[in-house]
N, CA, C and O of each residue as an XYZ file, in Angstrom:
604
protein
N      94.299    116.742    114.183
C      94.218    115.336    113.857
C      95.480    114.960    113.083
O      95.842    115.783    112.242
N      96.305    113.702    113.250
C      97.616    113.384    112.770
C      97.246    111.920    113.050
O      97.771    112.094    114.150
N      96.917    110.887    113.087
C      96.978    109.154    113.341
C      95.204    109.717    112.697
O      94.428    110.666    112.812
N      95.328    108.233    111.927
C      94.170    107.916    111.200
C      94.878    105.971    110.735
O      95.796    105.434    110.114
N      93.231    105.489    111.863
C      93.202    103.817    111.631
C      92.027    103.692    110.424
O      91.004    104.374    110.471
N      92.200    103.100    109.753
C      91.047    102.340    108.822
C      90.970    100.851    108.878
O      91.775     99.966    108.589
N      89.734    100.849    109.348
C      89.524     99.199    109.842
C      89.182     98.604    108.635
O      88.277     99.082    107.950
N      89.996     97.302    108.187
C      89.043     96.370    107.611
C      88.856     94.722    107.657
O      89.534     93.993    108.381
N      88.143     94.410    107.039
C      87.695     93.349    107.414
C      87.779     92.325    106.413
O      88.395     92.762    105.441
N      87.367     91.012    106.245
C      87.227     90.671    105.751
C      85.783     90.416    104.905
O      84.803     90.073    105.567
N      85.632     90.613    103.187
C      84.494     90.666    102.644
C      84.354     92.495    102.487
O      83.236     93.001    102.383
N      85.459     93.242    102.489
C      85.070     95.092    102.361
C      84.804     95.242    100.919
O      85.094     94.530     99.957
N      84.199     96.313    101.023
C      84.286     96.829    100.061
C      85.148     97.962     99.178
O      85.155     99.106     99.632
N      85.926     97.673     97.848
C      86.990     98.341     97.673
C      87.015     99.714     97.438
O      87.979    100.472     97.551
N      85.686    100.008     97.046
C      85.263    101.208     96.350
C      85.243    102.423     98.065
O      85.893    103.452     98.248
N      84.728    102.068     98.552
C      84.168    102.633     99.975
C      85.626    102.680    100.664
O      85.929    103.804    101.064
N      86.722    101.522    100.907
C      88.054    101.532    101.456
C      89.036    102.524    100.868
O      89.885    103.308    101.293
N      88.457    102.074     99.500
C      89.369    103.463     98.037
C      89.412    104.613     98.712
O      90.405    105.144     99.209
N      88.280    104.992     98.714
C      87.455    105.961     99.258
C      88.684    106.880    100.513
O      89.478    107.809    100.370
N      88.409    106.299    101.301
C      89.345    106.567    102.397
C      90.869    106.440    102.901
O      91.623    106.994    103.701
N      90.880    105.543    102.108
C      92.304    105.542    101.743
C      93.226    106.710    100.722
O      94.389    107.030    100.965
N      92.501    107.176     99.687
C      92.391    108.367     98.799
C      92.573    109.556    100.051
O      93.729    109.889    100.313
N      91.420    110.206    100.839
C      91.690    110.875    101.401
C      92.583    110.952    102.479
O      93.191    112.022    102.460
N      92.908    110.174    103.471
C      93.585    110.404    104.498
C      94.961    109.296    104.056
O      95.870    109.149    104.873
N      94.988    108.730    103.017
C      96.826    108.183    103.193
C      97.146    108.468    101.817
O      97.634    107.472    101.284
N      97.036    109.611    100.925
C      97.802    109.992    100.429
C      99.094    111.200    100.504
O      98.926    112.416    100.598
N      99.837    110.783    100.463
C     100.923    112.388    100.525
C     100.469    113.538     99.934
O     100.977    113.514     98.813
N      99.727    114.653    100.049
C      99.836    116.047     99.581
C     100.276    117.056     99.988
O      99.799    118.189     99.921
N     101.673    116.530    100.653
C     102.075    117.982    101.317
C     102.654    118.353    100.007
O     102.942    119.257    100.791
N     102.845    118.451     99.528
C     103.315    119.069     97.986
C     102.637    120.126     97.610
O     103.059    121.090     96.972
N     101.388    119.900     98.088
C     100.153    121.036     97.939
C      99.767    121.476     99.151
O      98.735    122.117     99.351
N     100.585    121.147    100.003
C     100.065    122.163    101.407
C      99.326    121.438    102.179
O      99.340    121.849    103.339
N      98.727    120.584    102.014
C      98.162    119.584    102.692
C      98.964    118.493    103.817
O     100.049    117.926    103.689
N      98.070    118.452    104.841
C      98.874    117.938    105.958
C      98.836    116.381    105.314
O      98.114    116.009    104.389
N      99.795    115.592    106.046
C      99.888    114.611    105.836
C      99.682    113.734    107.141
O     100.157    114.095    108.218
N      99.096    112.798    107.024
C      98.484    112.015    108.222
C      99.412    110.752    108.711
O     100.380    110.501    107.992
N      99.208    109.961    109.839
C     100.161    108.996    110.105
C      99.031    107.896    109.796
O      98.278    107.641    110.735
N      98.850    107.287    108.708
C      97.399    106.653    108.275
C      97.512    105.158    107.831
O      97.866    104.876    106.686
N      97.153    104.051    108.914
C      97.514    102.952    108.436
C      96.100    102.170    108.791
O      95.258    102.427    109.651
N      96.153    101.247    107.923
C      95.235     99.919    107.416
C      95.186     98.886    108.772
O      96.080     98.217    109.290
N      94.045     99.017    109.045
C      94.541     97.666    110.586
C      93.364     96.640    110.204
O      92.569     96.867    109.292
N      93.342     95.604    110.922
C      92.299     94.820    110.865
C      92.787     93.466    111.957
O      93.940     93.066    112.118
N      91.620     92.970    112.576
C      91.529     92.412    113.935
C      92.847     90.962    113.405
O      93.766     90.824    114.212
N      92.868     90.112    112.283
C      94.041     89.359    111.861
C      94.592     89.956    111.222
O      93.956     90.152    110.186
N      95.680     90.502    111.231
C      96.739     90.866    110.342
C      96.918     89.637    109.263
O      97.017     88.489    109.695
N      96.951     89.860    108.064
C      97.837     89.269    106.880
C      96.420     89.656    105.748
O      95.881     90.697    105.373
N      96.202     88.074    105.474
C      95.427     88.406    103.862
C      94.049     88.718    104.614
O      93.492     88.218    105.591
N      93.722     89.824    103.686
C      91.695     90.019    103.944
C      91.333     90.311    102.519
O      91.546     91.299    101.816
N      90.848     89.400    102.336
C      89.829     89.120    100.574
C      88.744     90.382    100.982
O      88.296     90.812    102.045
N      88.595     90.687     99.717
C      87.512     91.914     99.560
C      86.562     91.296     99.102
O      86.540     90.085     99.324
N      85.313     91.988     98.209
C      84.344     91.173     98.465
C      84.173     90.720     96.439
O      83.203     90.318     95.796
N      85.426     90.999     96.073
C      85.195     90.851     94.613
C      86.003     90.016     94.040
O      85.949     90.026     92.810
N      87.112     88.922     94.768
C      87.478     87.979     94.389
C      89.174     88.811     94.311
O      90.029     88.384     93.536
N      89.385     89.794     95.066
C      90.892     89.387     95.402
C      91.127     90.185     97.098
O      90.328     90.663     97.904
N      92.455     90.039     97.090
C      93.072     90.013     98.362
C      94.114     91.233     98.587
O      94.852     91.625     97.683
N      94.092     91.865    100.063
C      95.153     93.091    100.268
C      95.672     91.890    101.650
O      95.084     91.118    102.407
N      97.128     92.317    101.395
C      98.012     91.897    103.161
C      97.871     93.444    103.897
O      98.150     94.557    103.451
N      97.324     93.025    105.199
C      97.641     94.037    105.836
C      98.372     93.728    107.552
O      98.032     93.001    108.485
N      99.571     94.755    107.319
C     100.552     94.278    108.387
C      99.717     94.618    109.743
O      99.535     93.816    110.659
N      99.354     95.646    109.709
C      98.855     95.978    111.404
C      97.232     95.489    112.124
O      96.100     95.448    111.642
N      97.759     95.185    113.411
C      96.337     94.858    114.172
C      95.363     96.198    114.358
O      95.218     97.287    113.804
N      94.817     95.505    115.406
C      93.315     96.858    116.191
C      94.662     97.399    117.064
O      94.725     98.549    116.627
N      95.583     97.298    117.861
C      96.457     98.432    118.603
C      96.480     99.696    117.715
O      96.124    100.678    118.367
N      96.677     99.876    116.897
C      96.800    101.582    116.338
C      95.465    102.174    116.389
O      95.213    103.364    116.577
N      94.860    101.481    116.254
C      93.289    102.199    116.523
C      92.666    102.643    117.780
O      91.731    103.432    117.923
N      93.389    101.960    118.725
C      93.288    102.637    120.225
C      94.089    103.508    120.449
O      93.991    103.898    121.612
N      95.118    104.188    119.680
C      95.601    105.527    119.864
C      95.124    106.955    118.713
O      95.084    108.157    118.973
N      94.855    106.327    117.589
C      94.494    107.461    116.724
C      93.524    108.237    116.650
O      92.452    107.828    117.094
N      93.599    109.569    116.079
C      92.743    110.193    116.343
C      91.570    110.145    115.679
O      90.581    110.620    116.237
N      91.458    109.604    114.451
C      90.384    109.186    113.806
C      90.435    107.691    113.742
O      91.491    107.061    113.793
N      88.822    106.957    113.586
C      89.083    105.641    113.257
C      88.048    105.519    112.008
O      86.969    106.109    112.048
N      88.401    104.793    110.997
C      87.058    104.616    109.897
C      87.336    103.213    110.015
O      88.258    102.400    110.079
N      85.413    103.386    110.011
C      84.572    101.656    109.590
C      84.768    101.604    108.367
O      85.060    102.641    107.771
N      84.656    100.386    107.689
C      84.975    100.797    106.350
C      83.479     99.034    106.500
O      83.201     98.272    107.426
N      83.083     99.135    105.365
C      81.606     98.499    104.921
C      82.077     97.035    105.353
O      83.289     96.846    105.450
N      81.264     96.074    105.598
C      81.298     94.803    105.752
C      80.090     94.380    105.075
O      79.157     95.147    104.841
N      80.123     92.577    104.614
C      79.168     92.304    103.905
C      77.885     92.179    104.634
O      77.761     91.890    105.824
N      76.861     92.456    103.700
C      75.178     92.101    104.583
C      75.415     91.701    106.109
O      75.424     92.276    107.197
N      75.599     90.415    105.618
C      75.414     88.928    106.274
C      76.206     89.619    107.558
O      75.605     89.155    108.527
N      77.210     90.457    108.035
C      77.321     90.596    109.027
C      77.113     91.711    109.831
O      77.737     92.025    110.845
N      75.995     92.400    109.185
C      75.211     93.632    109.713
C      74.525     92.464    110.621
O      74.078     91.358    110.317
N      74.663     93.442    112.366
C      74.487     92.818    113.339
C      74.731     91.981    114.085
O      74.126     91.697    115.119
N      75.907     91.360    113.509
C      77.197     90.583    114.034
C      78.494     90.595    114.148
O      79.341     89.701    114.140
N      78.544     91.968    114.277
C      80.234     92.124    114.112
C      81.260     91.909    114.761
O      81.043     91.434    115.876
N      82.496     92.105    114.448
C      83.336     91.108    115.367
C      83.477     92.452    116.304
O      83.546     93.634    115.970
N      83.496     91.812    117.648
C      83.262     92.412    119.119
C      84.990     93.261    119.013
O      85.081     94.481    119.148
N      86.134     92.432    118.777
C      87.180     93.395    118.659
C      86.845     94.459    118.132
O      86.869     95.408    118.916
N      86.480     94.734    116.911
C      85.804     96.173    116.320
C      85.380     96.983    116.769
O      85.805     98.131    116.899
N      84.099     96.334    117.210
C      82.934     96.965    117.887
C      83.702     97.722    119.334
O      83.436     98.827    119.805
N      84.619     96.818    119.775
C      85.010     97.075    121.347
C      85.988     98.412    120.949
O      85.938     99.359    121.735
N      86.995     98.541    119.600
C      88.165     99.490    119.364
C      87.059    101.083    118.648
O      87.332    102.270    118.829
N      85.983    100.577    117.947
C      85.027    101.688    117.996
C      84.507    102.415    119.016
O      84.406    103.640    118.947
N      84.097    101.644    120.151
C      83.373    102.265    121.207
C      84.552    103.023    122.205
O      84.285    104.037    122.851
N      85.936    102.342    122.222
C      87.129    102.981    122.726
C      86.905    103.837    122.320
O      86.105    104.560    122.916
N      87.349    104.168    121.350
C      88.223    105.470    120.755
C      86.762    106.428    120.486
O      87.214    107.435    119.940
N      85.108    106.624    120.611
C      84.352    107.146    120.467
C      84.674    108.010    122.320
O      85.063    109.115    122.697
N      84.192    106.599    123.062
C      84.631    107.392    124.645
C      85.751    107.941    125.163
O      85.649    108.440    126.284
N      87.055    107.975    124.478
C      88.581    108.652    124.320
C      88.177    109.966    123.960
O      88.854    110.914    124.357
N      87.316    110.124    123.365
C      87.148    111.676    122.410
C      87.047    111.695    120.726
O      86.529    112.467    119.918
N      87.891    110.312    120.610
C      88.561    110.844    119.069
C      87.309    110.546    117.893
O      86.191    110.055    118.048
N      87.780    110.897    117.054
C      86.566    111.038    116.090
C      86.255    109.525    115.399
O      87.165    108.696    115.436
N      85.233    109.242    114.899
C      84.784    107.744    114.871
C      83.862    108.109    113.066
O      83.243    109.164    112.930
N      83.918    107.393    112.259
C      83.164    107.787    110.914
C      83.398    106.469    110.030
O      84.261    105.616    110.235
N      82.599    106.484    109.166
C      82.264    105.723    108.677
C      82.137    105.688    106.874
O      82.012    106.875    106.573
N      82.115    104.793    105.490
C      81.812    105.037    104.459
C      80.784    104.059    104.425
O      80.705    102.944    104.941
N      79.954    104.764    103.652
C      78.469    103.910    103.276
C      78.357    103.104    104.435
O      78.375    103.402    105.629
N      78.216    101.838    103.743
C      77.402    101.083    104.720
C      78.443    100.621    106.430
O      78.255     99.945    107.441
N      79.263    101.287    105.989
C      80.170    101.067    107.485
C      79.429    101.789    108.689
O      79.858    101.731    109.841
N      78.533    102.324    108.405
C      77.900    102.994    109.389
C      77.301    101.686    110.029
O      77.147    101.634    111.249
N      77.059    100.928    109.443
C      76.066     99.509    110.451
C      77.378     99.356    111.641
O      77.077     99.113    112.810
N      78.709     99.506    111.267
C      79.315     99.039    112.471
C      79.030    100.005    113.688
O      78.618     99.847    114.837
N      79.362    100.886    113.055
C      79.170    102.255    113.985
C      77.858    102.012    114.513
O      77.918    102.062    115.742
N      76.778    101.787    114.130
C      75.744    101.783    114.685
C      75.235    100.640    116.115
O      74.662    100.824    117.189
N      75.837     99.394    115.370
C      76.046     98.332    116.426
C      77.298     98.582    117.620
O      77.038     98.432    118.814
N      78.175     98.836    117.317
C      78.761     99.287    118.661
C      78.230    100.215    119.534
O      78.685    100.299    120.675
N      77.067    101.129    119.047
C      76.666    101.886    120.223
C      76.929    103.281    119.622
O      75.863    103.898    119.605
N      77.687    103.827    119.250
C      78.079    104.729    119.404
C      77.547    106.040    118.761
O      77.986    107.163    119.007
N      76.180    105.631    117.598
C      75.150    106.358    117.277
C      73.960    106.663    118.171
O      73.277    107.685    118.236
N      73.882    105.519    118.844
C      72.358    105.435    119.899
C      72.073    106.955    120.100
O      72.849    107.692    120.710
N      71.189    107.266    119.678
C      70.700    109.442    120.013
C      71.130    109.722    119.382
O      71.424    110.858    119.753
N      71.716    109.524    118.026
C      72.236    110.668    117.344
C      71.639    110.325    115.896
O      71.249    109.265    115.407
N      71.744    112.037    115.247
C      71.658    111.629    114.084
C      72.726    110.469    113.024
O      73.936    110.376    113.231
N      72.275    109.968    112.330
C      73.300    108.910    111.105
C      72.785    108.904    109.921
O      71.624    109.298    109.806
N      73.466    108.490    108.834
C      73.070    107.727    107.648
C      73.618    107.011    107.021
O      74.704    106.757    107.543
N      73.452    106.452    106.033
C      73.844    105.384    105.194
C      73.311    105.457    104.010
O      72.306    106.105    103.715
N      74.112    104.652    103.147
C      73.665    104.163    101.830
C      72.035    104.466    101.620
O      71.214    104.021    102.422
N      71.745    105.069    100.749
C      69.942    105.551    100.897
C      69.138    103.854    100.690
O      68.032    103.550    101.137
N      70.292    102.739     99.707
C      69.464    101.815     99.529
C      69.288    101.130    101.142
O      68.365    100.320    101.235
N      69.991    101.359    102.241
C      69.979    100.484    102.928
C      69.379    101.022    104.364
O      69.351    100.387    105.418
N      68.822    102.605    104.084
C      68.476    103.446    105.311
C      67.578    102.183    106.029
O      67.670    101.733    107.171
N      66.664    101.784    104.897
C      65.493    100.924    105.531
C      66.046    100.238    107.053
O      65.768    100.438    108.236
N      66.993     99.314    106.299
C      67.355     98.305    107.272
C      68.079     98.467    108.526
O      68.170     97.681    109.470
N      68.772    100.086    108.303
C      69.392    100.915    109.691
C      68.701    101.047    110.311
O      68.987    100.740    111.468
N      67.113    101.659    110.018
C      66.225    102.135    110.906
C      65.860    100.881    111.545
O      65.911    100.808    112.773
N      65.478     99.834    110.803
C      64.482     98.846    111.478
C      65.847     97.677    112.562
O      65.496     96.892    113.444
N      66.839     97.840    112.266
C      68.051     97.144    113.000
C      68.059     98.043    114.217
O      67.619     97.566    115.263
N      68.629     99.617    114.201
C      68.824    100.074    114.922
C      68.101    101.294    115.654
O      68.782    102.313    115.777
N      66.978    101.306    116.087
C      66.022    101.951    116.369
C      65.979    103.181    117.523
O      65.114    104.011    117.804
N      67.257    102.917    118.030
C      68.004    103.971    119.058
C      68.988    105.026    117.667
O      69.560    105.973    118.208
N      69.168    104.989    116.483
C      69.639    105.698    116.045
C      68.330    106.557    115.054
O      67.419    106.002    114.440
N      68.651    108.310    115.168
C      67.977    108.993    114.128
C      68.400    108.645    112.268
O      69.118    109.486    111.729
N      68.155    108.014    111.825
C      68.773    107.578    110.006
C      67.807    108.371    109.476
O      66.582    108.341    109.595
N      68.891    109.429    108.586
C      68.617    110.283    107.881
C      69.054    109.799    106.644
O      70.269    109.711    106.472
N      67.881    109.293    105.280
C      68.245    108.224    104.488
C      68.462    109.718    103.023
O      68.777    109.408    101.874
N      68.204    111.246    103.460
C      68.344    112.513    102.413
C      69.713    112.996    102.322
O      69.945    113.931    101.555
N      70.701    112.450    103.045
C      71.714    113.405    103.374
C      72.881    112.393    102.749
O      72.890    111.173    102.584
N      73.973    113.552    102.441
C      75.022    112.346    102.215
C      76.395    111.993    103.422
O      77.281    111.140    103.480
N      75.995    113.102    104.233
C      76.918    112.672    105.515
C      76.164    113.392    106.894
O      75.086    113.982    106.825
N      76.754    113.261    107.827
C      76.351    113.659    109.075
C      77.372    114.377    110.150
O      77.190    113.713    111.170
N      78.259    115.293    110.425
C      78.780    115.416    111.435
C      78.213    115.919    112.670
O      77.666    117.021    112.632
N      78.261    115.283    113.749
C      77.731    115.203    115.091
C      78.726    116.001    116.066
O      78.483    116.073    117.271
């Protein structure tokens, strides 16, 4: 693995984006650690407000996400669990049927889940929000004990 997209959106959450951004776009080859080709995309490029009253620019679209080898959901608010924007949904379900690896933080799993790309498999999420995975997405196994899942 070398290309890593992190999707976001508008309304993310910073803590969960932190999150992933920490692991896959920091430099540690200093310590031996590979270093990734790891950039920030989101379906409009420029400002995307987070969900706490400020703002990141981000230069790149959904194109890098149809080549990399990993893609992370990164959380969207409530209100659009079960409506997500179809570009997403459409660059998730790509790159799941490409091969490449597809994952999620906390509640980013709702995207993952609405594009399809859980249907039969085990998942989880946020334990506060297993409820609403199960009863939204009923083609996915939500395992509300665990703190991750690899499939």
């Amino acid at each position: 693995m070398k290309t890593v997209a992190c999707i976001v959106e508008p309304g993310f959450a910073p803590f969960e984006f932190g999150v992933a951004c920490e692991a896959f776009g920091l430099d540690r080859s200093a310590d031996g650690i590979q270093n990734f080709d790891f950039r920030i995309v989101t379906p409009e490029p420029g400002a995307v407000p987070a969900n706490i009253g400020f703002t990141i620019n981000v230069e790149h679209d959904l194109a890098f996400a149809d080549t990399a080898d990993l893609v992370i959901a990164s959380p969207v608010p409530r209100a659009r669990w079960g409506n997500g924007d179809k570009r997403v949904l459409d660059v998730i379900r790509r790159a799941a049927d490409r091969g490449a690896w597809v994952m999620s933080v906390c509640s980013g799993s709702f995207m993952l889940a609405e594009s399809g790309v859980l249907d039969g498999r085990r998942a989880t999420t946020h334990w506060l929000y297993s409820d609403a995975m199960t009863e939204m997405f009923p083609l996915v196994d939500v395992d509300p004990d665990v703190l991750y899942v690899q499939d």
